[in-house]
Every structure is written in structure tokens, then in C-alpha cells.
C-alpha positions as CSV (number, residue, x, y, z in Angstrom):
1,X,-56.5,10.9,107.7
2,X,-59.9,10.0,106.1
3,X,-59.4,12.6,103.6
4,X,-56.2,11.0,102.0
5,X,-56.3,8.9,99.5
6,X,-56.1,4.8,99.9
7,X,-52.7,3.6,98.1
8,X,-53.2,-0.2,96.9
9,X,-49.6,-2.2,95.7
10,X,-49.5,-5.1,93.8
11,X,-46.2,-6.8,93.2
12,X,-46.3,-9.6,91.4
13,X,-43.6,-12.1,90.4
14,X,-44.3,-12.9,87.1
15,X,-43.8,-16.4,85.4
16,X,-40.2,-17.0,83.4
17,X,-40.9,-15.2,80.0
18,X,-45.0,-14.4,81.0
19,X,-44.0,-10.6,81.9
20,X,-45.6,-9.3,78.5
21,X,-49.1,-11.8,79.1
22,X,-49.2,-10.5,82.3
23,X,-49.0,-6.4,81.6
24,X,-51.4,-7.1,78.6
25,X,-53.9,-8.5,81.0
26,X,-53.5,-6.2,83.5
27,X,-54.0,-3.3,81.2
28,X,-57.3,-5.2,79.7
29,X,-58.4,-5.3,83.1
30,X,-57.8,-1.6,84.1
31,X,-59.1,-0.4,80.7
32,X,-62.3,-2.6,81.1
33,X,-63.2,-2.7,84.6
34,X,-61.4,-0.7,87.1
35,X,-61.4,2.6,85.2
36,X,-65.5,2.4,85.7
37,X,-65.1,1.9,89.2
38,X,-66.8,4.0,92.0
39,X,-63.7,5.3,94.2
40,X,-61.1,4.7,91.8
41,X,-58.3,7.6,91.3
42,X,-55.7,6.4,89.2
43,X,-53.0,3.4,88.3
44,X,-49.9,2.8,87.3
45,X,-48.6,-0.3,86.0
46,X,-44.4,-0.4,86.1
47,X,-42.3,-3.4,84.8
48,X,-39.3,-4.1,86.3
49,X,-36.3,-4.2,83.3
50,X,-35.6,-8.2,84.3
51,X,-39.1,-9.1,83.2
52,X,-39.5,-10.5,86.4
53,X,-42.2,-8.6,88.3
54,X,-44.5,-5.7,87.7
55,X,-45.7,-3.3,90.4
56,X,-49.3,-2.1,89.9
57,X,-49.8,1.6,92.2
58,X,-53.5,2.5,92.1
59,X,-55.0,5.1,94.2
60,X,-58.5,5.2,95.7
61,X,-60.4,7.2,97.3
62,X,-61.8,5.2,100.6
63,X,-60.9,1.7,101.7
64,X,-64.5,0.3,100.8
65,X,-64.1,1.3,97.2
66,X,-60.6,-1.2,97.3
67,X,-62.6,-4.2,98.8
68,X,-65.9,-3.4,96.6
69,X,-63.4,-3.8,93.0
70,X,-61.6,-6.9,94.9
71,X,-65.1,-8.4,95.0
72,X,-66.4,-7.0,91.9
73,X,-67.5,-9.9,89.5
74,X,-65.6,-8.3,86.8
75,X,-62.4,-8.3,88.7
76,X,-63.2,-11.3,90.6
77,X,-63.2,-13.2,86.7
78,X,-59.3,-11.8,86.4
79,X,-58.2,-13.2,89.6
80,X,-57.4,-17.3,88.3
81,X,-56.0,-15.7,84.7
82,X,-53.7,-13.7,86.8
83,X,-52.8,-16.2,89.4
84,X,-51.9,-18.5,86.2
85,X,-49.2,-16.1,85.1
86,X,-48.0,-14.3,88.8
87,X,-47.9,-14.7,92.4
88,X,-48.8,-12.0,94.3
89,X,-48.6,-9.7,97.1
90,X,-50.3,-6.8,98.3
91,X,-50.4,-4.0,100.7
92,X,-52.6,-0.9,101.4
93,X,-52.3,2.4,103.3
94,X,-52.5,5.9,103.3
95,X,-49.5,8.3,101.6
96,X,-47.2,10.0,104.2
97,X,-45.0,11.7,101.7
98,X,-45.0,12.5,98.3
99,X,-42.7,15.5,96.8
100,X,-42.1,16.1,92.7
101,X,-38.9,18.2,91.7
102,X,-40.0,21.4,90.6
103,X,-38.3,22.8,87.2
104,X,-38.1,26.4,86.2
105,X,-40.7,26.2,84.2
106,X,-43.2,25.3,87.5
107,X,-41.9,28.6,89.0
């Protein structure tokens, strides 16, 4: 499996009514740092409708290039802003399945 990529999830529980701060800073910080990172693949931020929580999916290429961005000084300078408006959990492995409905038009 060291070929496959290296899913990283974030989930965190936003503050009451801090939803908005929180994607705005998490979009700041993916825009201005992670984008430019060495390993990086891709992210996706998603909001849960409540306001609640948002779910960051990134993909990266190796496990290093995940601990090298969580101790990036860059990324490192997010960490108390984000803390301020979420808690967080976090959990990383390696993609067992993924399948996209085909359309006609894919045929």
C-alpha cells in the first residue's frame, strides 16, 4: 500500500454560531499554506447544514508529508486560532474503496 494515497480527516465541532469564522479560516489556511505544500493532493472542506461541525478531507501523498505540514510554522501559527473556534479530532489512513456513479455521458 505505499503507492496509495494518505487520507487525513478533521472533524471539528465548531463553537455555537463560529461555523462561518471557522471555514473562513480554514480556507485562509489551505489557500495560503497547504496548497504550497510538498505531498499535498487535494482538500475538501464540507459543513455540516446545523452549523455545527465541518469535516476537512485532504489527501496526501506519503505519511511524512502529513506530519511535515502539522509541524510546518505556517500551519503550526493556525493551530491556537483554530482551537479558539473548534475542538478537534483527527484520523489518518489509506483508502480501501472509492467508486463514482458513472453517467451516460462517461460511457
Amino acid at each position: 500500500m505505499s503507492d496509495q494515497s494518505v487520507i487525513l480527516i478533521n472533524l471539528l465541532k465548531a463553537q455555537p454560531g463560529k461555523q462561518d469564522a471557522l471555514i473562513a479560516l480554514l480556507k485562509q489556511s489551505t489557500h495560503g499554506v497547504i496548497r504550497t505544500l510538498h505531498g499535498w493532493k487535494s482538500t475538501r472542506l464540507i459543513a455540516a447544514s446545523d452549523g455545527a461541525s465541518v469535516v476537512i478531507y485532504s489527501e496526501w501523498e506519503t505519511r511524512e508529508a502529513v506530519e511535515a505540514m502539522r509541524s510546518d510554522p505556517r500551519m503550526v501559527a493556525y493551530f491556537p486560532q483554530v482551537a479558539a473556534l473548534a475542538s478537534l479530532e483527527s484520523l489518518m489512513g489509506s483508502p480501501v474503496l472509492s467508486e463514482t456513479r458513472r453517467t451516460d455521458s462517461d460511457a
